[in-house]
ROVO-719449 format. One record per residue (C-alpha): residue in one letter; x, y, z. Coordinates in steps of 0.1 Angstrom, whole numbers. Layout:
N
{residu->A	u->X	v->Y	w->Z};
...
This chain:
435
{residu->X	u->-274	v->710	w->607};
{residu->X	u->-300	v->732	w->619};
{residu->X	u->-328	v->708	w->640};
{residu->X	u->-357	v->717	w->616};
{residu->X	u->-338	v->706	w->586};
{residu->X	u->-334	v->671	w->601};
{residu->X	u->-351	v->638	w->585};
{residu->X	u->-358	v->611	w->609};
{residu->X	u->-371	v->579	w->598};
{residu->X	u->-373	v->552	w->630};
{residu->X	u->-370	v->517	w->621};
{residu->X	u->-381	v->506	w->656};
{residu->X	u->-417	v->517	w->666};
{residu->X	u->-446	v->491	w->677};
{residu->X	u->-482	v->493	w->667};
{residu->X	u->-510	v->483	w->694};
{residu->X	u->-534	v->465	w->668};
{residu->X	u->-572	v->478	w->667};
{residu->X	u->-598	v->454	w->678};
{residu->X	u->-606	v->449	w->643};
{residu->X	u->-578	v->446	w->629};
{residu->X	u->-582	v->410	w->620};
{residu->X	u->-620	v->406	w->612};
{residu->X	u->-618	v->422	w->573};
{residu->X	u->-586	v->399	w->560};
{residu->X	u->-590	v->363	w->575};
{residu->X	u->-606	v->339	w->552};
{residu->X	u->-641	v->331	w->547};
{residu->X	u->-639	v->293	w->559};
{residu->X	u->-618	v->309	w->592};
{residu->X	u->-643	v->340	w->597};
{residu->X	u->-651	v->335	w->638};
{residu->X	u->-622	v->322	w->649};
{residu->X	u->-600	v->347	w->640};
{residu->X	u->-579	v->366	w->671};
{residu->X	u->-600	v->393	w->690};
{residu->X	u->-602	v->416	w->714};
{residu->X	u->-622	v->406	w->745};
{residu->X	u->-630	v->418	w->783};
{residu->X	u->-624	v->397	w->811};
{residu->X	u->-618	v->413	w->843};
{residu->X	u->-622	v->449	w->831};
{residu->X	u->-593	v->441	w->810};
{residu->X	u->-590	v->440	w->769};
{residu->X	u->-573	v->410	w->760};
{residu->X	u->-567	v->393	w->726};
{residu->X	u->-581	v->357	w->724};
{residu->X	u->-571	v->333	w->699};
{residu->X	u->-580	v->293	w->694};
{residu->X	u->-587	v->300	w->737};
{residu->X	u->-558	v->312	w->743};
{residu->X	u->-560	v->346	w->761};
{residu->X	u->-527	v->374	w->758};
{residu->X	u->-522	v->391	w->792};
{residu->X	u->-517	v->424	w->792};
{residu->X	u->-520	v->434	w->756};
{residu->X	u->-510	v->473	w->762};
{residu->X	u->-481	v->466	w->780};
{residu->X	u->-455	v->490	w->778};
{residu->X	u->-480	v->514	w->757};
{residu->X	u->-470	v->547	w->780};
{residu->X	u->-461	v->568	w->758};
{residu->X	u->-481	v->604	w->766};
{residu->X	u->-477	v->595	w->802};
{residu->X	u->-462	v->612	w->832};
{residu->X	u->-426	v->592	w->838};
{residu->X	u->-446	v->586	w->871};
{residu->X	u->-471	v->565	w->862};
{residu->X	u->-451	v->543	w->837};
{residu->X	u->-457	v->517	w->859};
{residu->X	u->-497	v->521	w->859};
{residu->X	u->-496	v->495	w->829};
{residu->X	u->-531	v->501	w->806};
{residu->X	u->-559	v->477	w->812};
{residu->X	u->-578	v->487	w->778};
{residu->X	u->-578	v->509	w->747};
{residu->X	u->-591	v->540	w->768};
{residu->X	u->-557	v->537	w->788};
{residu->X	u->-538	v->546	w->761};
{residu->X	u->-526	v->572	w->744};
{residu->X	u->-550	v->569	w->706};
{residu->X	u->-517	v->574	w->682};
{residu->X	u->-506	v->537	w->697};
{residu->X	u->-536	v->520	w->675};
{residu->X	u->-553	v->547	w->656};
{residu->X	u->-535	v->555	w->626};
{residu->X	u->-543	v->589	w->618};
{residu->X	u->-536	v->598	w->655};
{residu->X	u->-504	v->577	w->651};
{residu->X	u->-491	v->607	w->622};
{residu->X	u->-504	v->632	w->640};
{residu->X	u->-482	v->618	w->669};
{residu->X	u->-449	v->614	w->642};
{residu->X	u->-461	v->651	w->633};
{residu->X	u->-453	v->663	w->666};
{residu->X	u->-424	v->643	w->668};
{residu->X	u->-407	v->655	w->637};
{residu->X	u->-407	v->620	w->626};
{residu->X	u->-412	v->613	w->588};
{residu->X	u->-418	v->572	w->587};
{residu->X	u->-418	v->541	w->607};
{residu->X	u->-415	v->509	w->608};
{residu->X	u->-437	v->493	w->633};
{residu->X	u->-432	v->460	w->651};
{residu->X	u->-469	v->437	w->658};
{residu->X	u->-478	v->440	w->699};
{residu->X	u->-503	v->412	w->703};
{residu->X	u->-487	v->383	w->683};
{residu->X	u->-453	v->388	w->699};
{residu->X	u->-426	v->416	w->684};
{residu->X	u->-417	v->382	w->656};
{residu->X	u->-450	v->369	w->653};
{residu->X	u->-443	v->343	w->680};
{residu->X	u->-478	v->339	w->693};
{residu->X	u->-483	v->326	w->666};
{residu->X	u->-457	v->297	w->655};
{residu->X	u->-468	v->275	w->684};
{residu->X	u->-501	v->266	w->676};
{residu->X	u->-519	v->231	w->671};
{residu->X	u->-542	v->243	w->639};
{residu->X	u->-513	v->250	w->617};
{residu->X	u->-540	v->261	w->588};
{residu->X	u->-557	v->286	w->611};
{residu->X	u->-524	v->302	w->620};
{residu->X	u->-511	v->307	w->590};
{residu->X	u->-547	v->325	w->582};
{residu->X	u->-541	v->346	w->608};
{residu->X	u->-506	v->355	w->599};
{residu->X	u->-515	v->363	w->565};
{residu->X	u->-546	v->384	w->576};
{residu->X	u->-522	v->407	w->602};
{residu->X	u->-498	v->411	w->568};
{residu->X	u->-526	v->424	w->550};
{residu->X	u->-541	v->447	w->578};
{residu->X	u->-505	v->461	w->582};
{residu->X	u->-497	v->471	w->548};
{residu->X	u->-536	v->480	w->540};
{residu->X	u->-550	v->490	w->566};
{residu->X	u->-522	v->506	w->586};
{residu->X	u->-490	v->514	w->563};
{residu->X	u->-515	v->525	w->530};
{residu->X	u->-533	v->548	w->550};
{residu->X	u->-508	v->571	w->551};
{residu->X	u->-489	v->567	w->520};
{residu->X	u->-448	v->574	w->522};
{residu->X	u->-452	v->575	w->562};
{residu->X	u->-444	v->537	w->570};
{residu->X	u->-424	v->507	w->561};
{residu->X	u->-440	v->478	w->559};
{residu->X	u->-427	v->448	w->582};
{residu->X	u->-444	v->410	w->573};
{residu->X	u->-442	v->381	w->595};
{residu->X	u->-443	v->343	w->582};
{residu->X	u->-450	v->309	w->598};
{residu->X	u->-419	v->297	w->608};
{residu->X	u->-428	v->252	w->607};
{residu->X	u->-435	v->257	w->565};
{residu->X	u->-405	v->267	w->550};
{residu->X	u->-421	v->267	w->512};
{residu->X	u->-450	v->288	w->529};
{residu->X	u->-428	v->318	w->549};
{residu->X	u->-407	v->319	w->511};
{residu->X	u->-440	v->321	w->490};
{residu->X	u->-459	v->347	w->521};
{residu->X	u->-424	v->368	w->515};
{residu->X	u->-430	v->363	w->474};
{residu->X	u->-463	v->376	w->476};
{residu->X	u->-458	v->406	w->505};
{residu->X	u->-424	v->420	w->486};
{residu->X	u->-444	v->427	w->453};
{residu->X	u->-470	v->446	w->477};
{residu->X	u->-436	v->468	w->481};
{residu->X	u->-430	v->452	w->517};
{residu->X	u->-393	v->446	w->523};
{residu->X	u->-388	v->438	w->558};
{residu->X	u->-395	v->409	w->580};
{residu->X	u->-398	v->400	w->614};
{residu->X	u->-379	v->370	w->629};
{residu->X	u->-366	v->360	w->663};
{residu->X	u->-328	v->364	w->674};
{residu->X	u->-331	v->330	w->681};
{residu->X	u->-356	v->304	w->671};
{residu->X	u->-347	v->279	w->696};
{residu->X	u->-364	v->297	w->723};
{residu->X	u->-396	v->289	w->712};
{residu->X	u->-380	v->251	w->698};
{residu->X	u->-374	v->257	w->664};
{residu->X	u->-341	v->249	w->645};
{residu->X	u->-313	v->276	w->650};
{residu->X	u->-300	v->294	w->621};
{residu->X	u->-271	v->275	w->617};
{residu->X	u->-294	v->246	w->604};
{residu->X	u->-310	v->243	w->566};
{residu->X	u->-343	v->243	w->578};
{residu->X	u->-341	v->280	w->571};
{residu->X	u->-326	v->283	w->538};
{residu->X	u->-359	v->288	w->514};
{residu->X	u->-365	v->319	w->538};
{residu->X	u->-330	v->332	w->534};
{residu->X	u->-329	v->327	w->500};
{residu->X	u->-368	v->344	w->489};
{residu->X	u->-356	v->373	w->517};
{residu->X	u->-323	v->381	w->496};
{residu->X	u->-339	v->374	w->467};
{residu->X	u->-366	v->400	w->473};
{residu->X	u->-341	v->426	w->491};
{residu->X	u->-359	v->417	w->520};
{residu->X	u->-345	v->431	w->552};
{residu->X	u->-344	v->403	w->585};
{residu->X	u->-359	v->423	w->613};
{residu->X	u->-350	v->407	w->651};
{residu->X	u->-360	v->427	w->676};
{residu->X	u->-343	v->428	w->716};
{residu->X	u->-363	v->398	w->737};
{residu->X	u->-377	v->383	w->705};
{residu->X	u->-354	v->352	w->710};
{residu->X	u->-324	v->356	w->740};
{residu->X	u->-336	v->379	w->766};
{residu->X	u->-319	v->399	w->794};
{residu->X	u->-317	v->378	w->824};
{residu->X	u->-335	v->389	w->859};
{residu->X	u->-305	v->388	w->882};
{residu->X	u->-325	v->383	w->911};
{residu->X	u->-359	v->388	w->925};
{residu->X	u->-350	v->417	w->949};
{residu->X	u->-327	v->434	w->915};
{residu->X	u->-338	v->469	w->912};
{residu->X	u->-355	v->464	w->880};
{residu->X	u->-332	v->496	w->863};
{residu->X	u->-306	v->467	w->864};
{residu->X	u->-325	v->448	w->841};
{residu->X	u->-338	v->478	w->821};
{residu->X	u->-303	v->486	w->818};
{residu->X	u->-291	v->453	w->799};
{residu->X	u->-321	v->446	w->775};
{residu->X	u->-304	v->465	w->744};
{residu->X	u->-273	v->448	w->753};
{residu->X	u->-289	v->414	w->758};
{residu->X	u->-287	v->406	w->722};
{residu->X	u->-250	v->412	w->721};
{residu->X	u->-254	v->369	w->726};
{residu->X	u->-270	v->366	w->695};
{residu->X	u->-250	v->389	w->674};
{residu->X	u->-220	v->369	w->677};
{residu->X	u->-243	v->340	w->670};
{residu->X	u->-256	v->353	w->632};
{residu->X	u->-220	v->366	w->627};
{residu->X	u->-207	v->332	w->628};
{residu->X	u->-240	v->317	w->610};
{residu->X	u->-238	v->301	w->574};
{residu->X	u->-262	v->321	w->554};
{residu->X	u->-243	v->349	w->548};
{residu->X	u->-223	v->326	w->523};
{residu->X	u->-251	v->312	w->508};
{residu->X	u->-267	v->348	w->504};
{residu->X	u->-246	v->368	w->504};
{residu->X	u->-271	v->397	w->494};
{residu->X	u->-287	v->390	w->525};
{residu->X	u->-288	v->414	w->554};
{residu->X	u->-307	v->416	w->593};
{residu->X	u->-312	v->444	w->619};
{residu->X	u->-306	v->438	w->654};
{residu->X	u->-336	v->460	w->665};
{residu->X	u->-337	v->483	w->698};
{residu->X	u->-299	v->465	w->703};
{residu->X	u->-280	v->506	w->702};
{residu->X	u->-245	v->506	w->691};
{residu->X	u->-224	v->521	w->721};
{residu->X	u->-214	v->484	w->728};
{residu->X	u->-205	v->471	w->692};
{residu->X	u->-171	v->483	w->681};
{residu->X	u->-153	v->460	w->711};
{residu->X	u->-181	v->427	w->702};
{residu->X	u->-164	v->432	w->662};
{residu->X	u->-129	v->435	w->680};
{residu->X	u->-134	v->405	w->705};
{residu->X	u->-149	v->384	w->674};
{residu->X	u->-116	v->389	w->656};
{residu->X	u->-96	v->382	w->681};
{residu->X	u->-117	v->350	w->689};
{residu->X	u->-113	v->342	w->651};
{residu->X	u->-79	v->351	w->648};
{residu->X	u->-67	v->329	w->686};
{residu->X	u->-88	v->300	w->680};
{residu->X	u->-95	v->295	w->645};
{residu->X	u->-70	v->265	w->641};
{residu->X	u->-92	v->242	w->666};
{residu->X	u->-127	v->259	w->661};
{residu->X	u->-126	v->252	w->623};
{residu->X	u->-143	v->284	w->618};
{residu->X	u->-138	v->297	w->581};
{residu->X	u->-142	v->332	w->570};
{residu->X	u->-122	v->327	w->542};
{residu->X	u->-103	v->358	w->530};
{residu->X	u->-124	v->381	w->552};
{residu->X	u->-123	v->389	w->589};
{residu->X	u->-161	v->385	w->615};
{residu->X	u->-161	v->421	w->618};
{residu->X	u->-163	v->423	w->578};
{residu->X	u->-194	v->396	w->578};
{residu->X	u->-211	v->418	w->602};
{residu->X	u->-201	v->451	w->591};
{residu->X	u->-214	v->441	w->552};
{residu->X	u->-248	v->418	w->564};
{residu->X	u->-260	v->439	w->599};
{residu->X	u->-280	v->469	w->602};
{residu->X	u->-275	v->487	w->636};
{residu->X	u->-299	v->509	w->650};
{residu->X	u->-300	v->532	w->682};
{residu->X	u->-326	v->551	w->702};
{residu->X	u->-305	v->573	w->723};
{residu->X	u->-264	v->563	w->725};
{residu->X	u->-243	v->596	w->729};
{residu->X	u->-213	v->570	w->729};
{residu->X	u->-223	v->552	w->702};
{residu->X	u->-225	v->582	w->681};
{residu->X	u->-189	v->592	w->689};
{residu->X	u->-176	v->562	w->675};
{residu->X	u->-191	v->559	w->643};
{residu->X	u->-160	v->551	w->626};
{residu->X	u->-152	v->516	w->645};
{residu->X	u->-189	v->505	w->629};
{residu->X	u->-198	v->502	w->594};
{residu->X	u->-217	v->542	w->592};
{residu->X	u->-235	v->528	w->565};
{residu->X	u->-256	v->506	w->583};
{residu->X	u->-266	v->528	w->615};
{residu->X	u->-299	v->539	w->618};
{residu->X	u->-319	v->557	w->639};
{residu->X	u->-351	v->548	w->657};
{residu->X	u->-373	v->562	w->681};
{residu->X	u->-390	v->535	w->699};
{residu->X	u->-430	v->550	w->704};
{residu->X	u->-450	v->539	w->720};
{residu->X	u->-428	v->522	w->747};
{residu->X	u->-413	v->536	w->779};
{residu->X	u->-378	v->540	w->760};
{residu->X	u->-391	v->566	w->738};
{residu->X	u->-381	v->598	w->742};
{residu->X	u->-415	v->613	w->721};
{residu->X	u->-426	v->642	w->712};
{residu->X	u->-382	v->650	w->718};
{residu->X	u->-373	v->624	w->699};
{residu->X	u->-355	v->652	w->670};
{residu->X	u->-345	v->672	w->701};
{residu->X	u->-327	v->643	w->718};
{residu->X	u->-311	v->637	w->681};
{residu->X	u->-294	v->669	w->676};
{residu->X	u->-283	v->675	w->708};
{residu->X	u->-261	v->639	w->707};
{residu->X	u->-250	v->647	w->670};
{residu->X	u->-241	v->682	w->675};
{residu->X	u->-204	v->670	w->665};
{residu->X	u->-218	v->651	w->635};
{residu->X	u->-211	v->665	w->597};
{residu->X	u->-243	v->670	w->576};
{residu->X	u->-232	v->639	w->554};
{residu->X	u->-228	v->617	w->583};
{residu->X	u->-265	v->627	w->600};
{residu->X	u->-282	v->625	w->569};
{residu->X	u->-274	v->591	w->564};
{residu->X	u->-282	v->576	w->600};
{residu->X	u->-315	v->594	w->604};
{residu->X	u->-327	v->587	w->570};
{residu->X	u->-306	v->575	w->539};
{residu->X	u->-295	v->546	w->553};
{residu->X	u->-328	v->533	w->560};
{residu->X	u->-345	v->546	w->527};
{residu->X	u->-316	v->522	w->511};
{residu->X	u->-314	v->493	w->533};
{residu->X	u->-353	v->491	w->533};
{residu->X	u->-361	v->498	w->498};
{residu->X	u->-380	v->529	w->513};
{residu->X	u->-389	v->563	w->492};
{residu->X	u->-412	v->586	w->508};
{residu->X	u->-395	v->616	w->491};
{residu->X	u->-412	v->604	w->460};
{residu->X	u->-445	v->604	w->472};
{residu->X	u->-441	v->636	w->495};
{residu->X	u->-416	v->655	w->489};
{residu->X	u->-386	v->664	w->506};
{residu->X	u->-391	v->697	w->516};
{residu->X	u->-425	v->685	w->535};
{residu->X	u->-401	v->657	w->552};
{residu->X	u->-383	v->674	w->573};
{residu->X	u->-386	v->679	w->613};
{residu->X	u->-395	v->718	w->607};
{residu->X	u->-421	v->707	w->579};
{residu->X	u->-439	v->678	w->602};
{residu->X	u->-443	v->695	w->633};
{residu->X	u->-459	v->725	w->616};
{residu->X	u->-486	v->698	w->606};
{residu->X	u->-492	v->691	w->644};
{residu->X	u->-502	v->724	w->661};
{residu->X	u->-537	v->705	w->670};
{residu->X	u->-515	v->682	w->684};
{residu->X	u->-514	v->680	w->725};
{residu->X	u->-480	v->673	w->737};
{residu->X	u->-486	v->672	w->774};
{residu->X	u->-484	v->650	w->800};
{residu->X	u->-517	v->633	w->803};
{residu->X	u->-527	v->628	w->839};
{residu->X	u->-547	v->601	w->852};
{residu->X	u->-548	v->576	w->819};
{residu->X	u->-557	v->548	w->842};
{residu->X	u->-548	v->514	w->844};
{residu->X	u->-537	v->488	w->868};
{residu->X	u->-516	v->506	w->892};
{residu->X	u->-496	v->482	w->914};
{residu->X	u->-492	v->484	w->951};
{residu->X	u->-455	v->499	w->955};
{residu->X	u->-435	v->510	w->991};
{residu->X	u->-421	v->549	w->980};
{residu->X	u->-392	v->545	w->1000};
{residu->X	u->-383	v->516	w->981};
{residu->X	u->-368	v->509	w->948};
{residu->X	u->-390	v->490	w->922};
{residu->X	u->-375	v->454	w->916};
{residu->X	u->-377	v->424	w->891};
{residu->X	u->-397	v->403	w->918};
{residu->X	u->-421	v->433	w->915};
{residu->X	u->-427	v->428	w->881};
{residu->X	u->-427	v->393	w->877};
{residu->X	u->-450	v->392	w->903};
{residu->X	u->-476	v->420	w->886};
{residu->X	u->-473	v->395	w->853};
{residu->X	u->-479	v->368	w->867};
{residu->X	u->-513	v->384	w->884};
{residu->X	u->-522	v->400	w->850};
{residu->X	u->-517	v->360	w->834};
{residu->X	u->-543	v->351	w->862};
{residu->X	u->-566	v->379	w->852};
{residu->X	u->-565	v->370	w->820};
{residu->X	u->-571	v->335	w->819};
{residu->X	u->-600	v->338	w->840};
């Protein structure tokens, strides 16, 4: 397939939200104490009930010279404008030969986390509703056919998250964000029945479960002199922990129309976890009482899991020990993994050895299925292609931009960047923030 002829759809970008993002959609009796953007410090920060979110561009480099990826941006002007405007966002998939996106929230946590954890349970579900309705309205509608809509719920009223995923899914919004693991942040896990109404109003309403890398279980900081590439290294793979977990959950039995994406996880790594959770099932069954019935754990998986990649050369030339049908593509902007404005570049070099059939269905097909997603319809195909988009986008600057600004942390050139590095400019920017 010729490169201009691809159709990439990415089910794993992130939207910075605008400072206003909130003010229109939260209710009357709640207008005031809805979350907003504030400056302490020469910093914009999100405050909500008090509580102040650290740096809330973090990771927001895209446009930046690989150099300064580390110069994290203090405030809206240190970012590139496509991260939380939305007409500079296509322009941005224009130049990108990107077609649609699903984009994850920034300030209330990748799942919405910021969120489940505080005292006034009526306020946050207020503000969870009015982020729903700012991301399909406000951000998704603006640019009809371009995005798929992702909703959040409150995760301590079970009736509420099933009747919030009732009332977004006839709005046309099929995906949901959740964490890989709710005990993190000391909810049940999803072995328990706490979760069941959400299962069942998710398959129900073709609703996909989207859990994103560090959402529940995150890579571990091996130590504080680690370079941090280490860690950088295993984040995709750091949810490998809870894949096994949800393969061996109970809801697939009880819904068995239900399905989940393990977001940003790649694929290169997934053909030996399905191989190992046979063999597990297969050596210790008989004292585990685990149950699968007439099926093996790589079927559960391969029938209930969506896959998705950024950039995985290996992953893409073992297709056939993963379910091809559930493979899709994503490209990650506006984070430091990105590979924008290559993104379709960095696609069709990997898949070069890839049949038409086969590349068709992991950069687009898939995900128009699995997310209930038709932007042909409203488009047209011939306008959807890479060739098609980045005609669009001449006006578009691709370079490098210089001198974005930000906090730019003290390093020694000689020396590698580590994890104590990093924990240590977080837990300055908490200070900051708080103050």
């Amino acid at each position: 397939m010729k490169l201009e002829d691809l159709i990439l759809v990415s089910v794993d970008d992130h939207a910075i939200e605008p400072p206003n993002a909130f003010a229109r959609h939260m209710p009357e009796r709640f207008k005031g104490r809805e979350p907003k953007v504030e400056q302490r410090n020469g910093r914009d920060v999100w405050v909500f009930e008090d509580r102040a979110t650290g740096y809330m561009g973090l990771n927001s480099v895209v446009g930046r010279p690989k150099e300064e990826y580390g110069m994290e941006p203090l405030s809206y002007e240190h970012m590139r404008r496509g991260t939380w405007d939305i007409k500079a966002r296509v322009d941005d998939m224009n130049a990108n030969g990107v077609l649609g996106s699903l984009c994850f929230p920034t300030f209330p946590g990748f799942a919405g986390q910021r969120f489940q954890g505080m005292p006034d349970r009526e306020v946050s579900l207020a503000a969870i509703q009015a982020y729903n309705d700012w991301h399909l309205h406000d951000w998704c509608n603006a640019a009809p056919g371009r995005f798929i809509a992702l909703m959040m719920v409150p995760w301590w009223d079970m009736p509420a998250a099933a009747a919030e995923v009732a009332r977004m899914a006839k709005q046309g919004v099929h995906a949901l964000t959740l964490s890989d693991n709710p005990t993190v942040h000391g909810y049940p896990s999803i072995h328990n029945e706490h979760w069941d109404p959400l299962w069942k109003a998710c398959a129900d309403n073709d609703v996909v479960v989207c859990c994103h890398i560090g959402t529940g279980a995150k890579a571990a900081h091996a130590s504080d002199e680690s370079p941090i590439d280490a860690w950088i290294t295993s984040m995709p793979i750091s949810i490998a922990n809870s894949a096994a977990d949800w393969i061996w959950a109970p809801m697939w039995k009880k819904f068995p129309k239900l399905r989940m994406a393990l977001s940003e996880g790649g694929i290169g790594w997934i053909p030996y976890l399905l191989e190992r959770a046979n063999f597990t099932h297969n050596h210790h069954h008989a004292w585990t009482n685990s149950n699968f019935g007439d099926k093996k754990p790589s079927d559960v998986f391969n029938e209930h899991i969506i896959t998705c990649f950024i950039e995985d050369e290996f992953g893409l030339k073992n297709l056939d020990a993963i379910n091809v049908d559930k493979v899709c593509w994503e490209c990650d902007y506006p984070h430091s993994d990105c590979t924008w404005p290559n993104s379709a570049d960095v696609f069709h070099k990997q898949a070069g050895h890839l049949s038409d059939e086969v590349i068709n269905k992991i950069t687009h097909l898939n995900t128009m299925r699995e997310f209930s997603y038709d932007p042909f319809a409203i488009l047209g195909r011939e306008n959807c292609t890479v060739g098609a988009l980045r005609a669009q986008a001449k006006h578009v600057s691709i370079e490098p931009a210089l001198g974005l600004g930000g906090a730019a942390p003290e390093r020694d050139p000689t020396k590698p960047v580590t994890s104590g590095d990093i924990n240590r400019m977080f837990a300055s920017a908490d200070a900051q923030t708080a103050l």
